[in-house]
Steps between C-alpha positions, in 0.01 A plus 500: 500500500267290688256253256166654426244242625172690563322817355600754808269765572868730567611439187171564331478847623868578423412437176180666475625859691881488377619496912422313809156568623396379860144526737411696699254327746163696580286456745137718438317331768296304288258207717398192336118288392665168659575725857264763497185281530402500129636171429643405816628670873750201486753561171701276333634205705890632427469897517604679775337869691687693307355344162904424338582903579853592473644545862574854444157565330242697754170592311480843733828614336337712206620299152735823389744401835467126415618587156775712569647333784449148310692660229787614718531118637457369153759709370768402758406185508454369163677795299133584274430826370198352385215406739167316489226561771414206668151461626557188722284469762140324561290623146595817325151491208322471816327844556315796329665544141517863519699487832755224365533666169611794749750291694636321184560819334684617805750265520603569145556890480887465536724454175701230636134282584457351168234295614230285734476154601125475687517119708063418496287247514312363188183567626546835600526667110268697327504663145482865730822407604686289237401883315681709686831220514407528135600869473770515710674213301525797193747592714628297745570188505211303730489115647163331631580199689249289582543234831455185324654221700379184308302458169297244741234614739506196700826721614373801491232358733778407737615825516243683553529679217079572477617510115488232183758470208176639255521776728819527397422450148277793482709735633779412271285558205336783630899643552605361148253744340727752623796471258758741733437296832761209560342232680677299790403213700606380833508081521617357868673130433457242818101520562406248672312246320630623189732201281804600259258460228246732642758796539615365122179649397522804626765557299351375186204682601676859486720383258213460233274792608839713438595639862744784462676475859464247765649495892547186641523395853530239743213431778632676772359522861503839636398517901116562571366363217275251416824280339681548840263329670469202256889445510503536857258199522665335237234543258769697263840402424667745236750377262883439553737743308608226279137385454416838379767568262452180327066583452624844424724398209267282364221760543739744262567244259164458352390892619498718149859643439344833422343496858700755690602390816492737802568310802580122577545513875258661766637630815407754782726655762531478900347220653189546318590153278452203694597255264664389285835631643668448164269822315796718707785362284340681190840522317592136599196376323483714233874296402337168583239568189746595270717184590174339490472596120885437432494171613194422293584721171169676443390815575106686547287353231684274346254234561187700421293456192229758370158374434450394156 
């Protein structure tokens, strides 16, 4: 049986349902304050048209045929019988509360949906909506995850995020008032300008404010973004595979042990990823980190320390 080195998101829900649960990605259509004009027409520097959508994903597809033809691929695929709706793409708290109450609820009528994950912004909460997530979390179970990036808004700056970390902030406490609602973060490692010891402190960051779930990923550049352009002019040069694996490690080592972890490795399919090359060879990495943690003897948190 293979070691046990980090907290896996898999393994959590196995636990937490009795069988193998797996997502089932949504797209509602949802638009965005950083694209729409709000914030920003520009977006952040590495996110592509589709806003991270699922390939299969169309938003005019009603969310009933997503479901149930998600769960059919799901099934096959990863043997569930158990199924989370995934709403990926752009912001999904980002509309009229009635209406998303209305799409949330939809997505969980089935038996075999035992839950939500909504992917947001931080600034893009309300008590209206954190409510009706509220409610449905009787019930279901229900993930907010909040685009972080970096604890440091000289990053966030960078990538256009139009957001700060006490944005951030609020929204987490604003979502902790809600006991039922797990709260998720995403963190990308490889900014530019950012040291070891800066992404260090995002994980001590979420570590003492008590994060339940955290995905992880490396800068990637996806074509026609702001990013692409930067690498093409040299501007951007994203991490090796073996320079990533070693920050990565490191990164899990002083990241709370009770952090669940629900993805180390970002990737998209067809030639949408420009670089780096290595994010295809998913599987091939994913054994790199645990060697990475054989060869050193440790394992996710073993070097973190709660506040006193």
């Amino acid at each position: 049986m293979m070691q046990k080195y980090y907290n896996s998101f898999n393994e959590y829900l196995r636990a937490l349902f009795g069988s193998k649960v797996r997502k089932v990605p949504v797209n509602a259509g949802m638009t965005c304050p950083n694209r729409d004009g709000t914030l920003s027409h520009d977006g952040c520097i590495f996110c592509d048209a589709t806003g991270s959508a699922a390939e299969p994903c169309k938003p005019e597809i009603p969310i009933a045929t997503q479901i149930k033809s998600g769960k059919l691929v799901m099934g096959k695929k990863g043997k569930a019988t158990k199924f989370l709706a995934y709403f990926q793409a752009l912001t999904n708290t980002y509309g009229d509360p009635e209406e998303l109450g209305r799409l949330y609820r939809s997505a969980v009528v089935d038996e075999d949906m035992v839950g939500l994950i909504i992917g947001t912004r931080p600034d893009c909460v309300s008590p209206a909506i954190l409510d009706i997530l509220a409610d449905i979390a009787g019930g279901k179970y229900v993930q907010l995850e909040y685009g972080l990036q970096s604890v440091h808004d000289d990053s966030l700056a960078y990538l256009n995020r139009r957001h700060s970390y006490e944005d951030f902030a609020r929204a987490y406490e604003m979502t902790r008032q809600r006991p039922g609602i797990k709260v998720g973060a995403h963190v990308i490692l490889g900014i530019a300008g950012e040291s070891e010891s800066d992404m260090l402190d995002t994980a001590r960051t979420l570590s003492d404010i008590g994060i339940d779930v955290i995905k992880i990923h490396q800068m990637h550049v996806l074509k026609g973004t702001r990013l692409h352009e930067l690498y093409m002019t040299g501007e951007y040069t994203p991490m090796s595979a073996d320079e990533y694996v070693t920050l990565l490690v490191t990164f899990l080592e002083r990241l709370s042990g009770g952090i669940v972890v629900d993805r180390l490795i970002g990737g998209r399919s067809g030639d949408l990823l420009v670089a780096p090359k290595w994010s295809y060879k998913k599987l091939q990495v994913l054994n790199m980190i645990n060697n990475e943690f054989e060869k050193r003897g440790t394992k996710q948190g073993c070097y973190y320390k709660t506040k006193a």
